[in-house]
C-alpha positions, 0 to 999 in steps of 0.5 A: 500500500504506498503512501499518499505523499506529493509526486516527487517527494523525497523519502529519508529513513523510508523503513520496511514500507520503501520498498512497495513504492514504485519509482519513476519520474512519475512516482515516488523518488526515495533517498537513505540520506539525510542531511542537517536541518533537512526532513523528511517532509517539509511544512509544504508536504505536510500541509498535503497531507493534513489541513493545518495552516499557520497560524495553527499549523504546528509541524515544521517537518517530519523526520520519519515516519510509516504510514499508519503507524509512527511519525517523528516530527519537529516544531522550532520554537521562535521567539516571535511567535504570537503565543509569545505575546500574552503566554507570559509576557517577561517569562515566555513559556509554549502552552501545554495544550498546543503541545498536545495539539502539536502530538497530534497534528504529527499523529495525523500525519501517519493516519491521514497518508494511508490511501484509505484516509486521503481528504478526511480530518482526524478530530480528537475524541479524547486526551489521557493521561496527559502529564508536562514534564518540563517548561518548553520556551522560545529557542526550543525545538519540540521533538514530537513522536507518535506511535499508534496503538489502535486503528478501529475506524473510524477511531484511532489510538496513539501515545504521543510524546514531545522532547526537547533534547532528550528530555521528556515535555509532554507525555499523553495518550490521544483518540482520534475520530476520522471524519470526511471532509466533505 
């Protein structure tokens, strides 16, 4: 089953499921290597893929991933962004629940590439276990990975958690329901 990703997009990390894609100029080009600040996919890839748009979209890109199944994406955090303003002024400090949301956009990479979900809207249908381990701050990059644990659609299961090095942020557990978008 090959993913639903833009024509030409470049695969780095592209794991057991590479080698179903067929390649030609009209298909998909895949590439092992991956260099510094590159990803996987980039915002403009993963904009075909979910339907987040800025101010809201919350992936910079996406360092590996298999459809359906697991996604590592990053989020920098810039000083000028206007959560910044009010989320506190003198001492900013990147809420918890737009990391929550951040896990999640990044889990809706991996539903929302399978062929089955291209077009639909992975909505939440429950937060668990939700737990902040360290304050995430401007100049900051969020390390965002996703396993997904269930797929009974139209709802879906998955442990989200967000780094910052290798320090644990934000840990939770997230339901999805997948809707049409139509």
């Amino acid at each position: 089953m090959e993913p639903c990703l833009p024509e030409n997009t470049t695969i780095h990390h592209p794991g057991a499921w590479a080698s179903c894609l067929p390649l030609g100029p009209s298909f998909f080009q895949v590439s092992t290597s991956i260099g510094v600040g590159e990803g996987m996919l980039d915002r403009e890839q993963i904009e075909a893929i979910i339907p987040h748009r800025d101010p809201f979209l919350l992936l910079d890109r996406v360092l590996e991933f298999v459809p359906g199944e697991s996604v590592i994406a990053e989020k920098d955090i810039s000083p000028d962004m206007d959560v910044f303003k009010g989320h506190f002024p003198g001492y900013p400090v990147f809420p918890g629940v737009l990391q929550v949301e951040a896990l999640a956009q990044a889990g809706a990479v991996a539903a929302l590439s399978l062929p089955e979900n291209k077009g639909k809207l992975a909505l939440f249908a429950g937060i668990e276990k939700v737990r902040f381990r360290r304050q995430v701050q401007p100049g900051d990059t969020l390390r965002l990975e996703v396993q997904m644990t269930r797929a009974r659609p139209p709802l879906g299961k998955g442990e989200g958690r967000a780094y910052v090095g290798d320090e644990l942020a934000c840990a939770a557990t997230l339901t999805f329901a997948l809707f049409d978008a139509s």
